[in-house]
C-alpha positions in Angstrom: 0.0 0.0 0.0 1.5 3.2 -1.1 1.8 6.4 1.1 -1.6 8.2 -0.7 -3.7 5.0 -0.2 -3.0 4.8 3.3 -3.0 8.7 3.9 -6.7 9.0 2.1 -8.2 6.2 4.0 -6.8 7.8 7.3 -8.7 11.1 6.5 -11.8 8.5 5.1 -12.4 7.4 8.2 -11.7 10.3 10.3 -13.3 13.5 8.7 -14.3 12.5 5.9 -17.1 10.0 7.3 -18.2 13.1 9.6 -18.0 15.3 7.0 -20.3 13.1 4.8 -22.4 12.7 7.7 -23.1 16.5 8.7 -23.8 17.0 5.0 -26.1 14.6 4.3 -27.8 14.2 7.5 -30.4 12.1 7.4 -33.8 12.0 9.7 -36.0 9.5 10.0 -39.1 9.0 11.6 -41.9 6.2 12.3 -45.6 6.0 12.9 -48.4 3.9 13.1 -51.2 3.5 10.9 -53.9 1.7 13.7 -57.1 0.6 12.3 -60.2 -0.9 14.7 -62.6 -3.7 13.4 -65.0 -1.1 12.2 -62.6 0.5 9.8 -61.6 3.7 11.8 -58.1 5.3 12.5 -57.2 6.1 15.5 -54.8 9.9 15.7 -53.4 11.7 17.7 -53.4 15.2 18.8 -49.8 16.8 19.8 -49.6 19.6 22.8 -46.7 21.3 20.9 -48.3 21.1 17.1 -51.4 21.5 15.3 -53.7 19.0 13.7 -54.2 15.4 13.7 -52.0 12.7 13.0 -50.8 8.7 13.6 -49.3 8.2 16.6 -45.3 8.3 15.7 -41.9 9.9 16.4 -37.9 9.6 15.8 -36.3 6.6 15.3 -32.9 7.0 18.2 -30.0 5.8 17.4 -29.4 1.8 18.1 -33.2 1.4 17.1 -35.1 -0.5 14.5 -37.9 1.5 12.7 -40.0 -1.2 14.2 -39.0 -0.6 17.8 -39.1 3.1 17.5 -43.0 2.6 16.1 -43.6 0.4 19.1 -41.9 2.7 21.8 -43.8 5.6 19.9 -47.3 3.6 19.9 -47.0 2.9 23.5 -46.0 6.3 24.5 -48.1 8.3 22.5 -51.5 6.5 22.6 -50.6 3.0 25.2 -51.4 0.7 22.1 -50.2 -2.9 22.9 -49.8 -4.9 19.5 -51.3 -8.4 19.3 -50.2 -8.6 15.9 -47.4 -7.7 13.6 -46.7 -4.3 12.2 -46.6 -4.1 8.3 -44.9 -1.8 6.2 -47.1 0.8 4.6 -44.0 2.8 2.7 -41.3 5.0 3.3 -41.8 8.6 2.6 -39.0 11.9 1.9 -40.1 14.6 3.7 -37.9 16.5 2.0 -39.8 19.5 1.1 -40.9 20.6 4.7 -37.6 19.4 6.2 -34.4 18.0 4.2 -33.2 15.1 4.3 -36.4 13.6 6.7 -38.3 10.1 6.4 -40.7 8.5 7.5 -41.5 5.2 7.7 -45.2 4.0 8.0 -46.9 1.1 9.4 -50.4 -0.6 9.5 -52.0 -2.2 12.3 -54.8 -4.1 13.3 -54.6 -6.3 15.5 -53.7 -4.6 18.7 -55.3 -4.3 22.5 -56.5 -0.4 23.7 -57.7 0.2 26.9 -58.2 3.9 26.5 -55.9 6.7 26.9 -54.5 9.7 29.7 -53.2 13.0 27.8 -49.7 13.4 28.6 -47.8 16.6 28.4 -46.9 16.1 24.7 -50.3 14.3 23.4 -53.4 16.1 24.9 -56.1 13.5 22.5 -56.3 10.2 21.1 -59.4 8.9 19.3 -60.6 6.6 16.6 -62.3 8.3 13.6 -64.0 6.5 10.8 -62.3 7.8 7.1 -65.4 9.7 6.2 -65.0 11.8 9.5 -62.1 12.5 10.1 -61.4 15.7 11.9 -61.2 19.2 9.7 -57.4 19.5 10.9 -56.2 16.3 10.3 -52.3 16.3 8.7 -52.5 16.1 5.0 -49.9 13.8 4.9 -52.3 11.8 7.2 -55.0 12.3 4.9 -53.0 10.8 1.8 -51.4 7.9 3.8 -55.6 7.1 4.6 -56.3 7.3 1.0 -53.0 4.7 0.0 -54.1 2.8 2.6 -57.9 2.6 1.5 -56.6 1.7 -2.2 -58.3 5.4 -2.9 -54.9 6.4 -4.2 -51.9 5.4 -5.1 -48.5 5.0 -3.2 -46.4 8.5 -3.3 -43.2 8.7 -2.4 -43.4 12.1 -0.9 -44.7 12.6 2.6 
């Protein structure tokens, strides 16, 4: 190995690996798509942010996107799963906030005892698709749609 191999992958694995990773930073998020036997969705209403939306949040570092939607569901709305999670689609955020994603699930078999506001969620209730509250997220409204076949798949959140 010569002298400028070694030197470039000395400055790889130092810099430039943070370099790369402060410029493209990457986000990423997951929520949960919960749907009762009668068809309804159940949302969430945040203490810090406006409208409705699927219970959800960051992904931490050292998590799955499956854990963090667990942790999420049982924090934001104490959902216990009886059955699996499945993937819905991954979205880019991108235009409201670069270089964020979110990762969607659906599920329907699953255990809910009610809910106590917390500091951060203040509401959460199950609406049928045909009533859904006047502020819910429009990225809420189009992962409904997707997920009633009403339209298809987008890539964009």
């Amino acid at each position: 190995m010569n002298a400028r191999y070694f030197l470039f992958g000395v400055f790889h694995r130092s810099l430039g690996q943070k370099f790369l990773r402060w410029k493209r930073s990457l986000t990423l998020g997951a929520r949960v798509a919960v749907i009762d036997g009668q068809g309804r969705f159940l949302l969430v209403k945040q203490s810090y942010a406006p409208g409705w939306l699927f219970p959800g949040g960051g992904v931490e570092f050292g998590e799955t996107c499956e854990e963090a939607a667990l942790r999420e569901l049982h924090e934001e709305a104490e959902v216990q799963p009886s059955g699996p999670l499945v993937l819905h689609g991954v979205f880019s955020n991108h235009t409201v906030f670069p270089g964020d994603h979110l990762v969607i699930y659906t599920l329907r078999d699953f255990v809910w005892n009610g809910f106590t506001p917390t500091s951060e969620i203040v509401a959460a209730e199950f609406f049928a698709p045909d009533q859904l509250p006047p502020d819910t997220m429009a990225s809420t409204l189009r992962r409904i749609d997707e997920i009633l076949g009403r339209a298809p798949l987008s890539p964009e959140w």
